[in-house]
C-alpha positions in Angstrom: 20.8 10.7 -32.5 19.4 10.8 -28.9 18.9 13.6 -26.7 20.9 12.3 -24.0 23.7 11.4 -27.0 23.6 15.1 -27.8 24.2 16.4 -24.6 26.6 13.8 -23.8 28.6 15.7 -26.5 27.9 18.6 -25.7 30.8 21.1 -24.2 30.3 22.7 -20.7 28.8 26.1 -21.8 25.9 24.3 -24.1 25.3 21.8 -21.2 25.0 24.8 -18.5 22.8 26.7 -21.0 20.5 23.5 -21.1 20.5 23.6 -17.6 19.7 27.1 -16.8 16.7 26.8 -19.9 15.2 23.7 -17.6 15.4 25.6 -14.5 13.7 28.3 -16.0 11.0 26.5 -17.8 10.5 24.5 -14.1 9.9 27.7 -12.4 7.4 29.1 -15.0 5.3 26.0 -14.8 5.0 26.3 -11.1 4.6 30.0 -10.7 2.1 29.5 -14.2 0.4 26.9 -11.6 0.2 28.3 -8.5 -1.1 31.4 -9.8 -2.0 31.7 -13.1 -0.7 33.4 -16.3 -1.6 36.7 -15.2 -0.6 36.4 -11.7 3.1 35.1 -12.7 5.3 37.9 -13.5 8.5 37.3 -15.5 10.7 38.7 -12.4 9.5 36.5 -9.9 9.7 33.1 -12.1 13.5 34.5 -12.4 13.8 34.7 -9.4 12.8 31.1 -8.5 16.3 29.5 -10.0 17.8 32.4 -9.3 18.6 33.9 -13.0 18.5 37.1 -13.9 15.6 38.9 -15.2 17.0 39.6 -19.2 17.8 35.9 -19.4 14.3 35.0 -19.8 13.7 37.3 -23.0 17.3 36.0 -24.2 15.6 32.4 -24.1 12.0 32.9 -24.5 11.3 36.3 -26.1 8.2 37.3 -24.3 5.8 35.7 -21.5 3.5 33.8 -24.0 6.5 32.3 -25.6 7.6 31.4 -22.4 4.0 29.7 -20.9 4.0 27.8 -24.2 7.9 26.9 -24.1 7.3 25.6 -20.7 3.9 24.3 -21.7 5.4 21.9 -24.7 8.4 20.9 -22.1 6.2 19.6 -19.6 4.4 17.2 -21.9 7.5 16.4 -23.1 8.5 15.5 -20.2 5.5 13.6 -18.9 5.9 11.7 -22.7 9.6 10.4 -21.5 8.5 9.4 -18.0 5.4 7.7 -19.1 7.3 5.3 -21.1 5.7 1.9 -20.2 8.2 -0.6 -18.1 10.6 -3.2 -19.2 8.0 -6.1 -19.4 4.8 -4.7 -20.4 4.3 -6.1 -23.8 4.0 -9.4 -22.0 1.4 -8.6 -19.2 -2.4 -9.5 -20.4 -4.7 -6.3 -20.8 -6.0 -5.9 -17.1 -2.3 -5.9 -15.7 -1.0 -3.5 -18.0 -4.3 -1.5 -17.0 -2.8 -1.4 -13.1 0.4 -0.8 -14.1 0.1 1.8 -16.1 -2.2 3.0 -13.1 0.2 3.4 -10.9 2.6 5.0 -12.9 0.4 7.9 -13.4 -0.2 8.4 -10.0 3.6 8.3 -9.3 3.6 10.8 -11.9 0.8 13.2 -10.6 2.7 12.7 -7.5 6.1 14.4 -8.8 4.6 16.7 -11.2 1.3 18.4 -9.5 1.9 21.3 -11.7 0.6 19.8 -15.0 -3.2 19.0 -13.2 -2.9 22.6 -12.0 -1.6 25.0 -15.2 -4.3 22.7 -17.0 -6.8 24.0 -14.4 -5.6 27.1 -14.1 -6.4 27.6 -18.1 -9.7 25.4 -18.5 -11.0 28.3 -15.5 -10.9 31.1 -18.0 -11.1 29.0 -21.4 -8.3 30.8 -22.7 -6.7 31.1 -26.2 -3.2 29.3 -24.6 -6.1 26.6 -23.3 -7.1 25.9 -26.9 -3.1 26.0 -27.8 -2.6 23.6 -25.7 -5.7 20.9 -26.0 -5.0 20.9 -30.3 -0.7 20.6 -29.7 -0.8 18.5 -27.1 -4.0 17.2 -25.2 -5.9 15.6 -28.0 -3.1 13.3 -29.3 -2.4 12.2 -26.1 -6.6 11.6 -25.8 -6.5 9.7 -28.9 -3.5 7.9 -27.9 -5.8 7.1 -24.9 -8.9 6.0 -26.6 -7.6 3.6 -28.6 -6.1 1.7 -25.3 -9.3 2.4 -23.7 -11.4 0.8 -26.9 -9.4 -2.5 -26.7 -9.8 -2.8 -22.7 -13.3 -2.0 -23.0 -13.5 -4.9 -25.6 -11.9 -7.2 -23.0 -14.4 -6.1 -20.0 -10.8 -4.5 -18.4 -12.9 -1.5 -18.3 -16.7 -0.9 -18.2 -18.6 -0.5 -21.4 -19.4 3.4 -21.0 -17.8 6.5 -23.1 -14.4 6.5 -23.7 -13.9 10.1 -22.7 -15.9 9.6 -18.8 -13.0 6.6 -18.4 -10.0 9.0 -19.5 -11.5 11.7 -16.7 -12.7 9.6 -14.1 -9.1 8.1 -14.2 -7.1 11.2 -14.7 -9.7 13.2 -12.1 -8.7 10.0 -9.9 -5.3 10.0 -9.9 -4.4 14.1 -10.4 -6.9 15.2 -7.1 -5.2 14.1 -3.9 -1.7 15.7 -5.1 -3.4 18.9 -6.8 -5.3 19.0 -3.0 -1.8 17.6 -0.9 -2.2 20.7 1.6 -5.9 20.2 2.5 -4.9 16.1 2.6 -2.5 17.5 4.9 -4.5 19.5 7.3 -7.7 17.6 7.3 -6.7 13.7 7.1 -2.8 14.1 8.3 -2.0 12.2 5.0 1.3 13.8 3.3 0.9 13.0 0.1 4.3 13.8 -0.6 6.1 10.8 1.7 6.4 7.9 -1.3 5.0 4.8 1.1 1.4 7.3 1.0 2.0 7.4 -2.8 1.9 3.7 -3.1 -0.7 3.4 -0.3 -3.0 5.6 -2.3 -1.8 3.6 -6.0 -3.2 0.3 -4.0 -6.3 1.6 -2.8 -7.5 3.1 -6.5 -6.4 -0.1 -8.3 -8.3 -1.8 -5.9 -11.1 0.4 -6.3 -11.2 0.4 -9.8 -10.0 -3.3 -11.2 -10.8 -5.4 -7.9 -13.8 -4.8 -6.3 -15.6 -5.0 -9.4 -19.5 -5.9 -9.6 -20.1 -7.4 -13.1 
């Protein structure tokens, strides 16, 4: 049965305890990005959705348990909204390439807080770092490289390593939002208005599938 059949289903109280877990889990991952494990105390990501302090150890025990609940929910997350379009199956390799593009720029867009917690760990090289990469991050990059093979094969993308293509893209596509306050104040771009997000989508496709020199 689906998730969205199970809460369908489910009665008010299980559907507002869903809700308050999300909130909380929201607030840890950008209070875990904006300032690091260590600098995000349990009280103040409580205070962000505006639950009380105990409710946190009721759902999550301790703050490790929590980093790595909220952690394994926003992968989850980027898994469900990362689902390719209605369509995509039919589009020839370079197309699905740019589309695919430009919905993970959308997505770095909404979600800034993955490229940061990510940062925030790979700084110190942490224990919840190497958590993370095994559970999560090396699926997803063999996921990856086995797109990135075939498009390689079809001279969609240049013959170099696969893992320089996963980061020059991802590096790409996660900087401008991770950076939206200096865009802000040095280039008057706000990278938070949608018609710059599409703006900026264009330009990299263009940069990386158009202007091609073979």
């Amino acid at each position: 049965m689906a998730d969205t059949d199970l809460e369908d289903n489910a009665g008010p109280r299980e559907r507002q305890r869903r809700e308050t877990r999300t909130s909380i889990l929201q607030a840890a991952l950008e209070l875990f990005a904006e300032r690091g494990f260590e600098g995000a105390s349990i009280r103040d990501i409580a205070a962000r959705p505006g639950v009380i302090h105990g409710l946190i150890k009721y759902h999550f025990n301790n703050k490790d348990e929590l980093w790595k609940a909220a952690v394994d929910f926003l992968f989850e997350r980027a898994h469900l909204e990362m689902q390719p379009p209605p369509g995509f199956d039919q589009l020839d390799l370079t197309e699905q390439a740019k589309v695919s593009l430009r919905q993970y720029v959308h997505y770095c867009a909404r979600r800034p807080e993955h490229a940061r917690i990510m940062v925030q760990e790979s700084i110190r090289d942490s224990d919840r770092l190497r958590w993370a990469v095994e559970r999560h991050v090396s699926p997803v990059h063999k996921s990856i490289r086995r797109i990135g093979e075939k498009r390689v094969e079809k001279g969609v993308y240049p013959n170099i390593p696969q893992h320089a293509i996963m980061y020059i893209i991802a590096g790409a596509a996660q900087f401008p939002f991770m950076l939206s306050a200096e865009a802000r104040i040095a280039e008057g771009v706000d990278f938070s208005d949608i018609v710059e997000i599409d703006a900026y989508a264009d330009a990299l496709i263009a940069f990386l599938f158009d202007n091609r020199v073979n």
